[in-house]
C-alpha positions in Angstrom: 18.5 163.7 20.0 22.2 163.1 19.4 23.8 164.3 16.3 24.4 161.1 13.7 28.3 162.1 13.7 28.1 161.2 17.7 27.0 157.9 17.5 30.4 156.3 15.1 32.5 158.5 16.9 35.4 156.6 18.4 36.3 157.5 21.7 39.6 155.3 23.5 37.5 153.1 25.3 35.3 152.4 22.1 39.0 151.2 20.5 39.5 149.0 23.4 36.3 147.0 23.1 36.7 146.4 19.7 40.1 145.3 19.7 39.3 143.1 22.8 36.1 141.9 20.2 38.3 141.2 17.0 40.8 139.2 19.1 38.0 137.0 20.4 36.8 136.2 17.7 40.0 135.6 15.9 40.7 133.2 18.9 37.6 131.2 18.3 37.6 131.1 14.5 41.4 129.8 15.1 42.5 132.7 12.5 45.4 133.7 15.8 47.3 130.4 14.6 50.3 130.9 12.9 50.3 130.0 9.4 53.4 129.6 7.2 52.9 129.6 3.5 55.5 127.8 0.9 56.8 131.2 0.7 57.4 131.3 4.0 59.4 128.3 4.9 63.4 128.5 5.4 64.7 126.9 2.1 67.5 124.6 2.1 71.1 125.3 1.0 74.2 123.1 -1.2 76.5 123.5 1.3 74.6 124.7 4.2 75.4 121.4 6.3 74.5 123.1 9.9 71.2 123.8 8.5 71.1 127.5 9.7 69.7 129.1 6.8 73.5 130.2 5.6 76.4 129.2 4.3 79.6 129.9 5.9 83.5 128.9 5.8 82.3 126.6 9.0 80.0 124.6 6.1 83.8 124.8 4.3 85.7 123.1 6.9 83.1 120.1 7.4 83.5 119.7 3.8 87.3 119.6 3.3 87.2 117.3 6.8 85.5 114.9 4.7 87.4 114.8 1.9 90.9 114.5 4.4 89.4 111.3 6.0 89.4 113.0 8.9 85.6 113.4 9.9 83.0 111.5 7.8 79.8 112.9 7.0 76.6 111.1 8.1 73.7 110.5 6.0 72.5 110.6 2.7 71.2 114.3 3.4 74.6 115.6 3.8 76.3 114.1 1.2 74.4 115.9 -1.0 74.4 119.2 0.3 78.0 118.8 0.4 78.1 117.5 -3.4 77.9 121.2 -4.7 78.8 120.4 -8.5 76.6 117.4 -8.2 79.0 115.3 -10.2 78.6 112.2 -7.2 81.5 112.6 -5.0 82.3 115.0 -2.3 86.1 116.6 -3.3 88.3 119.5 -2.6 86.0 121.2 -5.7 83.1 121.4 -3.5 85.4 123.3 -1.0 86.3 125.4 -2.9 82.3 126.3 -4.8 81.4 127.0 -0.8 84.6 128.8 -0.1 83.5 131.0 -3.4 79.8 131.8 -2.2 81.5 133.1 0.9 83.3 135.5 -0.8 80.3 136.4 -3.4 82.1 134.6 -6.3 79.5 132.1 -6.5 75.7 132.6 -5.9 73.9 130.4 -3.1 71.5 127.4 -4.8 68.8 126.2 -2.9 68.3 122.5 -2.5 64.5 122.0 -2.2 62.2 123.1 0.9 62.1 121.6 4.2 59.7 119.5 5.4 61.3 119.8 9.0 64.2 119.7 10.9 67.3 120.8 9.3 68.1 118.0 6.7 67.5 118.3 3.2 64.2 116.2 2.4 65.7 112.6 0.8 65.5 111.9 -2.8 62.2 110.2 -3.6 62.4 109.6 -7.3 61.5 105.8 -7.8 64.7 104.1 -9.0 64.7 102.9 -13.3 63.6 99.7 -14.1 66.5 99.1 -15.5 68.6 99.8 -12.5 71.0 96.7 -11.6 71.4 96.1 -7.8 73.6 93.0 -8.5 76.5 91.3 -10.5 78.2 88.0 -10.8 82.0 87.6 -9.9 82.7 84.5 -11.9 86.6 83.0 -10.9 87.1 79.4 -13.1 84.0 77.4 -12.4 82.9 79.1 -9.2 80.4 82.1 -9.9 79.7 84.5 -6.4 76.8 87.4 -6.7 77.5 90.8 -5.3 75.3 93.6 -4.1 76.5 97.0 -5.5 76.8 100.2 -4.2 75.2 103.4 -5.7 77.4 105.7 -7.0 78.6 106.9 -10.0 81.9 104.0 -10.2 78.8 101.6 -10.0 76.9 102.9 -12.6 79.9 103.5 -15.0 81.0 99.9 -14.0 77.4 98.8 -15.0 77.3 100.4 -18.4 80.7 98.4 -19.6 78.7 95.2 -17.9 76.0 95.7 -20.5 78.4 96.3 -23.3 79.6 92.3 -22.2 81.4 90.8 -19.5 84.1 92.6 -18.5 87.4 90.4 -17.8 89.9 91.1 -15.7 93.5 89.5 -14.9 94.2 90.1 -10.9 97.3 89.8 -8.9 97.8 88.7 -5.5 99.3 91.9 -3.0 99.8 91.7 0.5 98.0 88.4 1.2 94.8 89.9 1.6 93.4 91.0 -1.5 93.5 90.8 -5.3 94.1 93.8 -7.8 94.2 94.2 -10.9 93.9 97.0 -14.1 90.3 97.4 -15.3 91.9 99.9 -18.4 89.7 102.8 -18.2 88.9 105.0 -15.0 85.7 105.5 -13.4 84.6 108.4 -11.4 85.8 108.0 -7.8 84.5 109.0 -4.1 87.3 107.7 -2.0 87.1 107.5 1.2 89.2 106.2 4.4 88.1 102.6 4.5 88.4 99.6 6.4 87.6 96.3 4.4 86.6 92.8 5.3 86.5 89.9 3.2 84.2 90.1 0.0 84.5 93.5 -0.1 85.2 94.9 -3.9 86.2 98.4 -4.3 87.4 101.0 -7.1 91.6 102.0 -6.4 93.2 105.3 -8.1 90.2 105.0 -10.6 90.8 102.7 -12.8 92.4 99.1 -10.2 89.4 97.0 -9.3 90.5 95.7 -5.9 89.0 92.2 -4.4 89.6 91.4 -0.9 89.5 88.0 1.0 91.4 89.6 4.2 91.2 93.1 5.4 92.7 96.5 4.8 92.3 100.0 5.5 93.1 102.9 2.6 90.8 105.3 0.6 88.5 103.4 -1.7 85.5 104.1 -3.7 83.3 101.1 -2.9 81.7 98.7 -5.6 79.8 96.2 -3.9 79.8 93.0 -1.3 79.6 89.4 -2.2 76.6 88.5 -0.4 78.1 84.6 0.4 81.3 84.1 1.1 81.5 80.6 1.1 84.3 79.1 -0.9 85.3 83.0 -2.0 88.7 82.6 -0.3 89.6 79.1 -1.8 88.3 80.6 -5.1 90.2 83.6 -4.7 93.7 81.2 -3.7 97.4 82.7 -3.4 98.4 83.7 -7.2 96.8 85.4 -9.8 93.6 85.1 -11.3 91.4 85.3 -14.0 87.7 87.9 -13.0 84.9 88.0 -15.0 81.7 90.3 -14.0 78.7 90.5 -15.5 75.2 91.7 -14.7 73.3 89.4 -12.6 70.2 88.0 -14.0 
């Protein structure tokens, strides 16, 4: 009779076997599939616009590209990994924050997880009822609707609309559009634009600009009238008189 200590002795070929066991059965059960907790997941970075898990004086030069005009940033994803103070434009400040968490002056935020790829997961917050998608451009007796932008000009611009109508006198320059003072300024995100007719836009913060030819400068945009019927006669050659008001 064998000695008890014998029989759960392990020899090599005993390991083998039952690490040739566990693995089968950890194929069948489905327990060798990978599994990658919340913990797990690569987060995503303000400023990281390559999505490669860092941020680097390369995210830097995409940024300040941007703000020069001279390579736009696509998507709504970007644009807000790119808006580090999350003020609601993209400027030579956010350079500068990404330019700082190189250096360690500036610790790295994290944006929210990813739910795949290596964009930032869009902002699904359902819009205010309040929120006004519209306004009326009213010029003597001929009234046009316009469909605004979403930015923070807009929503500044929206919050003197509700105070009352918001008047404007407009001259004519270069035969293309009219300007003219709105005597505050609102928050701007210029950039390089090319404008068509019934374009509106916000100039050096505080000129609302109305176009009824085209131009190309850096704007922050306002909105579009959505029918441009008669919008050129009602415009005409001098100056004129604006009023804009929420739309109904």
């Amino acid at each position: 009779m064998r000695n008890r200590r014998d029989i759960f002795a392990f020899t090599g070929k005993n390991v083998m076997r039952a690490v040739i066991f566990a693995l089968v059965l950890m194929l069948q059960s489905g327990l060798w599939l990978p599994r990658i907790s919340a913990e797990e997941r690569t987060p995503v970075y303000y400023g990281d616009l390559d999505g490669n898990g860092k941020v680097t004086v390369r995210d830097a030069l995409r940024i300040l590209k941007h703000v020069a005009g001279m390579e736009q940033l696509q998507g709504a994803s970007a644009l807000k990994l790119a808006d580090l103070d999350e003020d609601g434009r993209i400027t030579e400040r956010d350079v500068l924050k990404v330019l700082y968490i190189c250096v360690g002056r500036e610790s790295v935020r994290e944006y929210a997880e990813q739910t795949g790829g290596t964009s930032a997961p869009e902002n699904t917050k359902e819009p205010e009822e309040t929120e006004v998608v519209k306004m009326n451009v009213q010029i003597a007796d001929a009234v046009f609707t316009a469909v605004l932008e979403d930015n923070a000009a807009v929503r500044e611009f929206v919050d003197m609309m509700r105070q009352g109508p918001v008047t404007i006198r407009m001259n004519d320059y270069g035969s293309f559009e009219k300007v003219g003072a709105l005597g505050t300024s609102l928050t701007t995100n210029d950039r390089q634009t090319t404008t068509t007719a019934g374009d509106i836009v916000l100039y050096q913060g505080n000129q609302i600009v109305m176009f009824y030819g085209s131009n190309a400068w850096s704007y922050t945009r306002i909105g579009h009238i959505d029918d441009l019927s008669g919008w050129e006669d009602a415009l005409g050659t001098g100056s004129i008189t604006a009023v804009f008001s929420i739309a109904e």
